[in-house]
C-alpha positions, 0 to 999 in steps of 0.5 A: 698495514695488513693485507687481509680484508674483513667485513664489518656489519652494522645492524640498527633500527634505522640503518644497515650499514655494511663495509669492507675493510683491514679492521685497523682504521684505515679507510673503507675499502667499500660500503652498503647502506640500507634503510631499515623498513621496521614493519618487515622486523628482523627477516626483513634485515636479514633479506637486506644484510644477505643481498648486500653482503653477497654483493660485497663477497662477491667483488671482495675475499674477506677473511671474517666478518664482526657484527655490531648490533642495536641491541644487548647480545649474548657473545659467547652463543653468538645469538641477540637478546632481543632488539628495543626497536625490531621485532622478531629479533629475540634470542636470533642465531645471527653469529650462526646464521651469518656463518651459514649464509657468507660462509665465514667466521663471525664474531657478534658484538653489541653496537655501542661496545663496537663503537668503544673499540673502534674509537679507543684504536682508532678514534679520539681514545687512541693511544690511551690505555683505559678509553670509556666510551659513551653514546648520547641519543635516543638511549644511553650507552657505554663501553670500556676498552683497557690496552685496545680490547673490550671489558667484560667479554661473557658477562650479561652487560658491562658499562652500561652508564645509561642505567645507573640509578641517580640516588636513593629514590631511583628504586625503579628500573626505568628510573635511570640516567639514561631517562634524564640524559637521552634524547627522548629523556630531555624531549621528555622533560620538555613536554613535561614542563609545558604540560605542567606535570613539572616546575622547576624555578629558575636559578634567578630566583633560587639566588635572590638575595633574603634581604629582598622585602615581600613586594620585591619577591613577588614581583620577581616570582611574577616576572619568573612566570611570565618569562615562564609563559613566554619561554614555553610559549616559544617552545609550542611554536617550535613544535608547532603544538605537536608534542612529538615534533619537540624533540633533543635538536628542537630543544638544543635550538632554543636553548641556543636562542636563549630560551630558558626552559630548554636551557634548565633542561638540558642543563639538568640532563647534562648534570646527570651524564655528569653525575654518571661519568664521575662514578664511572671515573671514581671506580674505573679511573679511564684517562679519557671519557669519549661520547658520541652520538645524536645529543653529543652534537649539541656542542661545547657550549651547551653539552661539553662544557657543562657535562665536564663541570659536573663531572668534575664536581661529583668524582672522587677528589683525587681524581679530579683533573686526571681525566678529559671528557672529549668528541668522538672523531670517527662520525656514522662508520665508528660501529662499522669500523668497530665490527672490523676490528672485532673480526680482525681481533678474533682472525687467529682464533679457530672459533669466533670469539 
């Protein structure tokens, strides 16, 4: 275990998060939180990361810092390219700026590859040769780490899973994984569903035997609807009418409660992550498949079990079975702990990586 000391920076839309540690996954050595006031835009988070990290520096002697940010980020010339939450981020010097206000070495890196990193070293990727790396919540995220370091360094974007195009007719760029699989994508659906822009049967119709005579048949599509009614129904309640208050955890509730509607939904989102990781398996081969974030908490039941059978239907047969598709293990610190091991990576590099 090394002596040295790194800091590692977590910047979202919701959270700052600052720690000091070996960047090798041992426990923190200490850590800031703040929350994040999105009317103050980006300055306001530098005001927040400069007080906090004056503060750590002060008590602790780190040999570099790494930076994981909530957005895409151009590695090489260390600035963001912009932020989906934060205004004021968009083309941000913040490797320099953090290099001129801590005076130290800083490697910056995107959220997500930094939780990769950290879960391929550390996490439930550890000891596994190629590790992909997916973040399930409010958008779609991923990263590959081959023999313990990230994939893709100087290139615009890398395993970015969440915008693969699901078929022929996702001709638009929005039209993509992550609008079916996200968090807002499955709340999405939902209010879809209640608003009747869309109509799904059920499967118990979709497999009602022909031999069924025309009264049968309608009489079972008259029941469908008003199971229908009263599963949508049951939704309205949850939310108590207000279309924004229905989101993934609401709908994740029902579906556990039985509700049918929030059942074809999520089932629906977890066929396309499905569909997704099979051509990731397909082109990339990785051992193990780890996801994390806020919709990953739903569970095996409802999440796991049916994101697995979908990926195993789609992926290339030969590949079938050579892969597993498990949690993420190192919970809220996974992108600070990801930074550390940026800056422990880059320590013997004079320029930061």
């Amino acid at each position: 275990m090394t002596n040295d000391l790194y800091l590692g920076i977590e910047i979202g839309g919701t959270k700052l998060q600052l720690g000091v540690g070996a960047g090798d996954g041992s426990p923190l050595v200490a850590l800031e939180r703040r929350t994040v006031d999105p009317t103050r835009g980006a300055a306001g988070i530098l005001d927040q990361m400069s007080a906090a990290g004056a503060a750590l520096l002060s008590r602790y002697e780190v040999r570099s810092i790494g930076v994981g940010f909530g957005g895409p980020v151009n590695a090489a010339t260390g600035c963001v390219v912009k932020s989906h939450q934060i205004t004021g981020w968009e083309g941000a010097p913040l490797r320099d700026w953090c290099q001129t206000t801590f005076g130290k070495p800083t490697v910056l890196g995107n959220d997500c590859d930094a939780a990769a990193l950290a879960e391929a070293r550390f996490g439930a990727g550890q000891d596994r040769r190629i590790v992909f790396f997916i973040t399930v919540g409010t958008g779609v995220g991923g990263g590959l780490v081959i023999d313990g370091h990230l994939h893709g360094a100087g290139r615009p974007a890398v395993a970015e899973i969440g915008h693969l195009r699901p078929g022929l007719q996702a001709d638009r760029p929005d039209d993509t994984v992550e609008s079916i699989a996200s968090g807002w994508g499955i709340a999405a659906a939902a209010r879809a569903r209640l608003s009747g822009e869309v109509v799904t049967p059920f499967d118990s119709l979709r497999s009602e035997p022909r031999r069924q005579n025309t009264l049968q048949r309608l009489k079972r599509i008259a029941d469908a609807a008003e199971a229908g009614e009263e599963y949508a129904a049951d939704l309205w309640a949850r939310c108590e009418g207000d279309f924004d208050r229905l989101d993934s955890r609401a709908i994740a509730q029902a579906a556990s409660d039985g509700n049918e509607l929030a059942r074809e939904v999520l089932a629906h989102a977890c066929q396309a992550l499905g569909w997704a990781i099979a051509q990731v398996v397909t082109l990339v081969a990785p051992e193990v498949i780890v996801i994390g974030g806020g919709v990953s908490l739903i569970g095996e039941s409802l999440f796991f079990n049916p994101v697995r059978a979908a990926a195993q239907r789609y992926v290339f047969p030969p590949l079938a079975g050579s892969f597993e598709i498990v949690p993420a293990v190192l919970g809220e610190l996974v992108v600070v702990h990801g930074a550390l091991a940026l800056a422990q990576l880059g320590k013997h590099q004079t320029a930061p990586i």
